[in-house]
C-alpha positions in Angstrom: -10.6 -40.5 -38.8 -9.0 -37.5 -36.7 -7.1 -36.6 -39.9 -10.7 -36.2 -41.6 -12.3 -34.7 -38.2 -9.5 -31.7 -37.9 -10.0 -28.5 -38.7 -7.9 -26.7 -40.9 -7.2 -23.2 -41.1 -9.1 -23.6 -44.7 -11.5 -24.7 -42.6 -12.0 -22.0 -40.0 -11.8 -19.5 -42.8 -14.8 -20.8 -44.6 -16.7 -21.2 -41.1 -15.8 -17.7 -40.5 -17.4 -16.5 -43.7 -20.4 -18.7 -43.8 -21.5 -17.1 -40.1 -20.1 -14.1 -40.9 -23.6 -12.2 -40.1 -23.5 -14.2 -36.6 -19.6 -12.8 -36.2 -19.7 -9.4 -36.6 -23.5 -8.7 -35.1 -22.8 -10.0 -32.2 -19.8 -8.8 -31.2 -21.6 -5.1 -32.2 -24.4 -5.9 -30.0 -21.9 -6.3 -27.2 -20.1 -3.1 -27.9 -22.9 -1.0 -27.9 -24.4 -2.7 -24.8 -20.5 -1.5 -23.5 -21.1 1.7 -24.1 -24.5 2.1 -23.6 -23.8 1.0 -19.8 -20.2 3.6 -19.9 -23.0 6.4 -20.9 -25.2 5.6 -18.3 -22.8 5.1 -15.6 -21.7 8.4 -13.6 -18.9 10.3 -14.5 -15.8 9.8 -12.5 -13.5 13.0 -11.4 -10.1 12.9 -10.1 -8.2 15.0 -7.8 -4.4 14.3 -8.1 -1.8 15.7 -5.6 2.0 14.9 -5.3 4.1 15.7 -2.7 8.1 14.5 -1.7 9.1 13.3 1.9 11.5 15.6 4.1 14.4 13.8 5.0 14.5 13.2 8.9 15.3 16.1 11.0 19.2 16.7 11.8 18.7 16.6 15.5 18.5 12.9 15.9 21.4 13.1 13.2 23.7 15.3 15.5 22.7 13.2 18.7 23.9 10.3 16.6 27.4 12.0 15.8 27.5 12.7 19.5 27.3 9.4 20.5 29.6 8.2 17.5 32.3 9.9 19.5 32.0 7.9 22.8 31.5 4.8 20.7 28.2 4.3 20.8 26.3 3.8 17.3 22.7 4.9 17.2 20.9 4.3 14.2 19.5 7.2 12.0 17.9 5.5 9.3 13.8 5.9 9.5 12.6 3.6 6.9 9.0 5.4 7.3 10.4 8.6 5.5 11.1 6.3 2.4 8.4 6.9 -0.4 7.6 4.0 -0.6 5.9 3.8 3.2 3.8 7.0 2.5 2.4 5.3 -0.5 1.4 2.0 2.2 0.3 4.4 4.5 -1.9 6.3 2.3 -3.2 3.3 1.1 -3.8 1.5 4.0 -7.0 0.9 6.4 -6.1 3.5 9.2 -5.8 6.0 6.3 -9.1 4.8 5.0 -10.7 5.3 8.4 -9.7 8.8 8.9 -10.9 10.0 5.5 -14.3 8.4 6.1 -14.7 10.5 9.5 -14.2 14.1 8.1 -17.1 16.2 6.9 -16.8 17.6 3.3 -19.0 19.8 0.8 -19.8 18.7 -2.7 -19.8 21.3 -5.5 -23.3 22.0 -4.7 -22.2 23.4 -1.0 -23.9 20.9 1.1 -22.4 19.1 3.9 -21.6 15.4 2.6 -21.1 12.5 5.0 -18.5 10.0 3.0 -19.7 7.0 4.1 -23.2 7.9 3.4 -22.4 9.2 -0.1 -20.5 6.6 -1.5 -22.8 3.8 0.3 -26.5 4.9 0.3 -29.6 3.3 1.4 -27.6 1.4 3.9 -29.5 1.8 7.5 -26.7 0.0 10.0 -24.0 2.3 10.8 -21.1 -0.6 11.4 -21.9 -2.3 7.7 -21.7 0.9 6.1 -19.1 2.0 6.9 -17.3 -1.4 6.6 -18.9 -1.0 2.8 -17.8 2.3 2.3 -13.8 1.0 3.5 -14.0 -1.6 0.3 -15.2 0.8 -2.1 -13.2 3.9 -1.2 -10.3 1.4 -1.1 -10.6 1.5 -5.2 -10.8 5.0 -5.0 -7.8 6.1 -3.7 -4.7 5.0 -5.5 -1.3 6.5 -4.6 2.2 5.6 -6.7 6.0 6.3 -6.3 8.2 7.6 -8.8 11.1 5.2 -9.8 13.5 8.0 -10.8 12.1 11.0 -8.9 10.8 9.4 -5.8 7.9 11.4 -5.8 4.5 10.2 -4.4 1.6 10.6 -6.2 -1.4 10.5 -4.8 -4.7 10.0 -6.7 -8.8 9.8 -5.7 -11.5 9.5 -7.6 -14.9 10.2 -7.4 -18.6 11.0 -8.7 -18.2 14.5 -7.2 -14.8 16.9 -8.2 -15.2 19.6 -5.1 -15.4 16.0 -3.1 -12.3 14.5 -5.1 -10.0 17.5 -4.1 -11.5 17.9 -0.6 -10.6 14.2 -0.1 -7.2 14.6 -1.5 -6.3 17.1 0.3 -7.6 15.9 3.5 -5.4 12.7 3.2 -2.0 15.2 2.7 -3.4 16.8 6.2 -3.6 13.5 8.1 -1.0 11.7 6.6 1.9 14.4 7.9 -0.3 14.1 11.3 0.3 10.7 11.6 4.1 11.4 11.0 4.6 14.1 12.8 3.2 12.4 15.6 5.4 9.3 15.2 8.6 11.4 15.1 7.5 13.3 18.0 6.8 9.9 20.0 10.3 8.7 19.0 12.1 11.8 19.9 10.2 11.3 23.3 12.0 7.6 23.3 15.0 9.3 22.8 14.6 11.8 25.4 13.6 9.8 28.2 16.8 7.6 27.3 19.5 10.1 27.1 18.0 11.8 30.1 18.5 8.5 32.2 21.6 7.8 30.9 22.9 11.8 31.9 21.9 10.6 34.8 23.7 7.7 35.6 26.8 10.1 33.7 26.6 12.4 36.3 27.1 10.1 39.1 30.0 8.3 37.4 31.5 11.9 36.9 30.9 12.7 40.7 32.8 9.5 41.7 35.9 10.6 39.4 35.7 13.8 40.8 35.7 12.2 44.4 38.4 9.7 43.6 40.9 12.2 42.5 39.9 14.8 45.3 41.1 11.5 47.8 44.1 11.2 45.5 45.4 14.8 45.8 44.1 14.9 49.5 46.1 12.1 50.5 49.4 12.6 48.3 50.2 16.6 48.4 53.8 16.1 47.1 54.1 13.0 44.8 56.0 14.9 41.9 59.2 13.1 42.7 57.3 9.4 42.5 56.6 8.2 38.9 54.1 5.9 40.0 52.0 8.3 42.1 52.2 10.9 39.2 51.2 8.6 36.6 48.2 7.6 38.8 46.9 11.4 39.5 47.2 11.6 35.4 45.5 8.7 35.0 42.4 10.0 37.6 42.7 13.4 35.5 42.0 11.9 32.0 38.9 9.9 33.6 37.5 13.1 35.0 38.3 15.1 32.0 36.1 11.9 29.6 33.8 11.5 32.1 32.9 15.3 31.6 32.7 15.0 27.5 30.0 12.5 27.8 28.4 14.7 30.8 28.6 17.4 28.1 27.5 15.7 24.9 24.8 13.8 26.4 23.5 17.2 28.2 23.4 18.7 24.7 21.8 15.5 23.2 19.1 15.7 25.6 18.2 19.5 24.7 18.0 18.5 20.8 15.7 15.4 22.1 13.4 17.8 23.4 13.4 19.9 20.5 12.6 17.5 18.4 9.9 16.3 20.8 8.2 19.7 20.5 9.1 19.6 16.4 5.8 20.3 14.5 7.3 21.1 11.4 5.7 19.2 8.2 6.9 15.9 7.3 6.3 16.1 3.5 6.8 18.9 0.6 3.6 19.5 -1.6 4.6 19.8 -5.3 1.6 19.6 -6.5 -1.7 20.7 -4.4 -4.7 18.9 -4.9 -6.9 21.3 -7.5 -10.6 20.4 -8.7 -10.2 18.5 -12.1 -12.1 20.9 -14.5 -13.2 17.5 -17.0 -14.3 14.2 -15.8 -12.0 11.6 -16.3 -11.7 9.6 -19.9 -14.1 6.7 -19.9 -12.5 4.8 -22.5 -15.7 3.4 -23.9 -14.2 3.0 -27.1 -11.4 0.7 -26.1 -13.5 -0.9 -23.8 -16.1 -1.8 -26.7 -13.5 -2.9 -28.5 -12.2 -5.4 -26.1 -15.6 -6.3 -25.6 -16.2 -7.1 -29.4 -13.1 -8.9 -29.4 -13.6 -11.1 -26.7 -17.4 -11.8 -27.5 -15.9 -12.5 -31.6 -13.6 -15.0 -30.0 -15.9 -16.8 -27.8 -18.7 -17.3 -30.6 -16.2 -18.4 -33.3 -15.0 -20.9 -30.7 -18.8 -22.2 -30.1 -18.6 -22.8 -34.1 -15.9 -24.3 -34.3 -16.6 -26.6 -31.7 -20.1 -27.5 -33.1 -18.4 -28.2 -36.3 -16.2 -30.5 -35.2 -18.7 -32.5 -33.4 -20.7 -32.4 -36.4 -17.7 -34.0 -38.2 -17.1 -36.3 -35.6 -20.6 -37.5 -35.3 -20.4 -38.6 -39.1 -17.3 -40.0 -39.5 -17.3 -41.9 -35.7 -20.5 -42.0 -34.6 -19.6 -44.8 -31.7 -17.1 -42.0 -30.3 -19.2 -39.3 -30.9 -21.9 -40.9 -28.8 -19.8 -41.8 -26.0 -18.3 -38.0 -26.0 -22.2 -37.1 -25.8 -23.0 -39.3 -22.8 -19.6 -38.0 -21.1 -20.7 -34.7 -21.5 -23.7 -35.0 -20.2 -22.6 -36.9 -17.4 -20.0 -34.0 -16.7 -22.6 -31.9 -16.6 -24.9 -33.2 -14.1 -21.9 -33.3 -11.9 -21.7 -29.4 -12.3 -25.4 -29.1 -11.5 -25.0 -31.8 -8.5 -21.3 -31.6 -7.3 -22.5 -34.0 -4.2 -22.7 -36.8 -6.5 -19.1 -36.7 -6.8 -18.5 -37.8 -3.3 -21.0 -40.8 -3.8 -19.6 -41.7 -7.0 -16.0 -41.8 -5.1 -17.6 -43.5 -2.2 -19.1 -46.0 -4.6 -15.7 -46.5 -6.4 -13.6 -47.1 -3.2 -16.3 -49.7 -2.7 -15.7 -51.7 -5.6 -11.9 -51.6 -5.3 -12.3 -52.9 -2.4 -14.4 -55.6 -3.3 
């Protein structure tokens, strides 16, 4: 009986020719409806922009090598100058925010609120902009360079003076938001170092004091090895308590230099320009998948009605108990809270 109700590829070949009409109309009606909807869609522009982070400024570098030499290790890594966390941030919601709150001009010259533009008719100023976050999240699209390490920053949208205006606004506030974190580090930094010169300066003053009491009370004490080794012993704690005075004094002028750094973060290698053309629509892969998909999903409803045919003739005790199944399956679909009754029900009889 299965052997009979099987379909062979002999089989699926002659189904595919006897509904050949069915096949290959279809699947053209869906192609065109494809492109039909690509044509009447807007055009999309993009504005692409790429840029390479700065490694981090040599002052917290040198400050680091200063305080190598008194043993103390200060890390210099910054993992947010890796590519790979100015691709985050420039995705990411704060990024989002910012663009939404400038003011730009379409090619037209007419002031353009973001929010409004890319989520009209929408009265209530909290939903749209939360709106306006989702879809402007799909618009901007940034990507690192596995070799290179560039970043490379793409927006896209219905107007081109808007795509590049966008663009070039998110450079601007991205190497804001950087700048500003250095600066708050480097103000970390200073406020350390300057407590720590601090407390320096007092242990240097105590040296100082315990080897004026040395030489005050021993005046002659070059014939006594003891009392000699002792004054050299005060001298070389003087003489390293005034290199830490020293590097950390010069470690707290670099802090506030780089407190006060305004410097760019990032190097633009590519600006963002206006795209002259719209970007490719792809209607005609796009139909295609869409006639391949639909051409698959209607030679599967053949197939499947010719097996039941099949199996209705040869088994037609099975065929009718598949039928009430299915049926059955389907009311479930239409009333998924029979489920928990039927369950209910079931639990009951066990029981029983």
């Amino acid at each position: 009986m299965s052997r009979h109700a099987t379909l062979t590829a002999l089989d699926v070949l002659r189904l595919a020719l006897r509904k050949r009409r069915l096949l290959l109309v279809l699947p053209m009606i869906t192609a065109a409806l494809v492109v039909g909807a690509g044509l009447l869609a807007d055009r999309q522009w993009v504005s692409h922009a790429t840029f390479v982070a700065q490694s981090p400024g040599g002052g917290m570098s040198r400050l680091a090598g200063l305080a190598a030499q008194f043993g103390v290790n200060v890390p210099t890594a910054q993992s947010g100058q890796s590519p790979d966390f100015y691709a985050d941030v420039l995705r990411g919601d704060g990024m989002m925010r910012q663009l939404l709150s400038g003011r730009y001009s379409d090619a037209s010259g007419r002031t353009v609120d973001l929010a409004t533009h890319l989520v009209p008719g929408v009265a209530d100023t909290a939903r749209r902009a939360e709106f306006a976050l989702r879809e402007l999240r799909t618009m901007v699209s940034a990507s690192v360079g596995i070799k290179t390490g560039l970043v490379r920053l793409a927006v896209r949208l219905d107007d081109p003076e808007l795509a590049r205006q966008v663009a070039a606004r998110a450079l601007v506030e991205l190497n804001r938001l950087n700048v500003l974190a250095q600066q708050s580090q480097a103000s970390q930094e200073r406020v350390f170092t300057d407590a720590r010169l601090s407390m320096a300066r007092s242990e240097l003053r105590a040296a100082e004091d315990r080897l004026e009491n040395f030489l005050r009370s021993n005046r002659v004490f070059s014939a006594a090895p003891q009392l000699v080794l002792q004054e050299d012993r005060l001298r070389r704690e003087v003489s390293l308590r005034q290199q830490v005075v020293s590097g950390l004094a010069q470690g707290l002028e670099q802090a506030r230099l780089e407190e006060s750094r305004n410097l760019p973060v990032i190097t633009i290698v590519e600006a963002p320009v206006r795209p002259a053309l719209p970007d490719s629509r792809r209607l005609v892969l796009k139909a295609l998948f869409a006639a391949i998909v639909s051409g698959t999903a209607l030679l599967g409803l053949v197939l499947a009605g010719e097996w039941r045919r099949r199996l209705a003739v040869l088994n037609p005790g099975l065929s009718a108990e598949m039928e009430t199944l299915a049926a059955e399956a389907a009311g479930d679909l239409r009333q998924p809270w029979r489920l928990m009754s039927k369950s209910r029900s079931d639990d009951a009889s066990r029981a029983a």
